[in-house]
N, C-alpha and C positions, 0 to 999 in steps of 0.2 A: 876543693882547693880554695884558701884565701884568693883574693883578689885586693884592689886596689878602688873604692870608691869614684876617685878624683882621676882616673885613667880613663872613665867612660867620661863621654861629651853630654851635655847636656839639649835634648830639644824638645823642651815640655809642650804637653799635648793644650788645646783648648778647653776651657772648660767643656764646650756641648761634646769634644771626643772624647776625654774623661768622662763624661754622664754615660755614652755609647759604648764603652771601654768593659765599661763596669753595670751594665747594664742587665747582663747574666745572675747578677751577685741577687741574692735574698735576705742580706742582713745592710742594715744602716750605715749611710757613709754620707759623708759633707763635705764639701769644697769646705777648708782652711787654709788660715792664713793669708797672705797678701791676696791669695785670690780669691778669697769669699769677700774682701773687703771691696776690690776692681768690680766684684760682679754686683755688692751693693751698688754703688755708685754707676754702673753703667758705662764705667771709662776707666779702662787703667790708668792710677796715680802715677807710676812709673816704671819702669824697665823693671822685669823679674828673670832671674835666671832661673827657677822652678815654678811646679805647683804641686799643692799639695792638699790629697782629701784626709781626714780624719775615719776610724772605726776606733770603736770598744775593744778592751782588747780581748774578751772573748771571741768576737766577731774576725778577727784578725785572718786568719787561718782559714776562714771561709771564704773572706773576700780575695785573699791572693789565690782559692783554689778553684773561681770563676773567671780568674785569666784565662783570656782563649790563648789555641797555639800561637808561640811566635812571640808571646812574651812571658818574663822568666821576674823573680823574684830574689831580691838579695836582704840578708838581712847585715846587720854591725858585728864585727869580729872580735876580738880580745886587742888588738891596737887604735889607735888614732880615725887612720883611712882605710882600715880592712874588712871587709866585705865580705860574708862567704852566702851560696845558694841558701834561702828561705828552708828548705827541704833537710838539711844540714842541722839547722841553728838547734840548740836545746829549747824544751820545750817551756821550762822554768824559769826562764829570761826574761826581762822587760825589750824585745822586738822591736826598738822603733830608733831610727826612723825605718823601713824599709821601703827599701829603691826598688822604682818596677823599669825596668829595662824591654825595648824592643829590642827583640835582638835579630832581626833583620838591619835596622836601623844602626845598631851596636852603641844606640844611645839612651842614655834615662830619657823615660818620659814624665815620671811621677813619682812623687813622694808621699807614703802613708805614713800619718803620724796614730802613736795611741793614746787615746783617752776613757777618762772614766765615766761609767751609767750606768744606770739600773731600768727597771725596766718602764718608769717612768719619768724616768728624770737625769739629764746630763749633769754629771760629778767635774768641777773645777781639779785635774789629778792633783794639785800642788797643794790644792785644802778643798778637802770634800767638805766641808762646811757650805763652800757657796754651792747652791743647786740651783739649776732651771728645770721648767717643763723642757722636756724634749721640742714642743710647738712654737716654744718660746728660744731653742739654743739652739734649733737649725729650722733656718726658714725655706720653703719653694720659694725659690727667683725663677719663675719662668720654665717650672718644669728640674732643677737642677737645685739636690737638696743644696745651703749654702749656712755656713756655719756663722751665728748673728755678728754685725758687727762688735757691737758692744762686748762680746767673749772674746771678739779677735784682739781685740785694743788691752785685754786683761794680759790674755798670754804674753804680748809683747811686753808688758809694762815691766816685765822685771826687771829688766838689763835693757830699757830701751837703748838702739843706736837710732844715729842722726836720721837715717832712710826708715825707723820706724816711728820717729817724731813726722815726719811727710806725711807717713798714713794718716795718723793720728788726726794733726791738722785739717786733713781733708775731709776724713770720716766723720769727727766729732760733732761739727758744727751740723750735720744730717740727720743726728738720731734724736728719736722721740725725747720728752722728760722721763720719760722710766726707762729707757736704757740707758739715759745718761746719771741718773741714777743707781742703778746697778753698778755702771761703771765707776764711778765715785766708791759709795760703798765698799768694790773689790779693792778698789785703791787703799783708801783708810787702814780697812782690818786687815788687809791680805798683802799688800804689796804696799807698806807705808814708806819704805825707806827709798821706792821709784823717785825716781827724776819727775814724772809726769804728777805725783803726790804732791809740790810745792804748791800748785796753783791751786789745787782743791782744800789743799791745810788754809792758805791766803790766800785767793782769789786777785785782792785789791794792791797787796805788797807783799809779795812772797817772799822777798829777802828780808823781810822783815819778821816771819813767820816765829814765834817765840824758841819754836822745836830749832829752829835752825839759826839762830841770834847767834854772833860770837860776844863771849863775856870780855868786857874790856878790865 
């Protein structure tokens, strides 16, 4: 039966119970999004109302079927906020994001997003052109794979909002010159029309940038 997404509460797990969660699993998964970027950094930026790890979406299917009892899997329905059991969804679907629910708790704990790879190398989904090593697109933080900063700040770049301009901010100014490079790069070819793109087009005067001049 459908469900409703936005009817279950949210009380996302910590990263080290997420590592413990999914611990079972024998195929590849990384803390993403805001919370790969917290665990770069060693301190939450700011308040999250989720987390969320990444798999391939081969690997999909394996990893929600190493949930131990007592938590349940929902994938996206044909509306907006509709929901139905993992077990349900077609199998020809793009899956994601899928909600993992305690459902003793009767609240999400986690969100799985899916991405592209192969078997050496993590695929950007939105243009397989950019590639990493896998060594290089999810790093050990301490035991708990963690998806690199520098991918996480691409993902966002499309449609940044103001709370993932905060990331950005905080993360940027930490990464090496070759991830900050990568990160440029994805910028230019892949996402040029970002908000975050002005200052890498102009650095010194971004409103001034010729791409972005009004002709008087």
């Amino acid at each position: 039966m459908p469900s409703s997404a936005s009817a279950t509460p949210w009380q996302p797990l910590e990263p080290t119970a997420v590592a413990q969660l999914l611990a079972p699993a024998s195929v590849r998964w990384w803390l993403s999004g805001g919370a790969a970027l917290d665990r770069w950094l060693g301190a939450p930026i700011r308040d999250r109302v989720n987390i969320d790890v990444s798999v391939t979406a081969g690997d999909l299917a394996a990893l929600v079927a190493s949930l131990p009892a007592g938590f349940s899997a929902w994938a996206p329905g044909e509306g907006d906020d509709e929901i139905i059991p993992f077990a349900d969804a077609p199998a020809d679907t793009d899956l994601q994001p899928v909600l993992i629910r305690d459902d003793d708790k009767g609240a999400w704990v986690l969100q799985v997003n899916v991405e592209d790879g192969a078997p050496r190398a993590w695929m950007y989904k939105r243009d397989p052109r950019m590639t990493l090593p896998w060594d290089r697109a999810v790093l050990d933080l301490d035991g708990i794979p963690t998806g690199a900063p520098e991918v996480q700040l691409v993902w966002k770049a499309l449609r940044p909002r103001p709370e993932d301009t905060i990331d950005k901010d905080a993360v940027l100014p930490t990464l090496s010159d070759e991830a900050v490079a990568f990160y440029e790069t994805a910028l230019l070819r892949i996402h040029p029309h970002s908000t975050w793109a002005i200052h890498v087009r102009s650095p010194f005067a971004p409103a001034k940038a010729s791409w972005n001049r009004r002709k008087s």
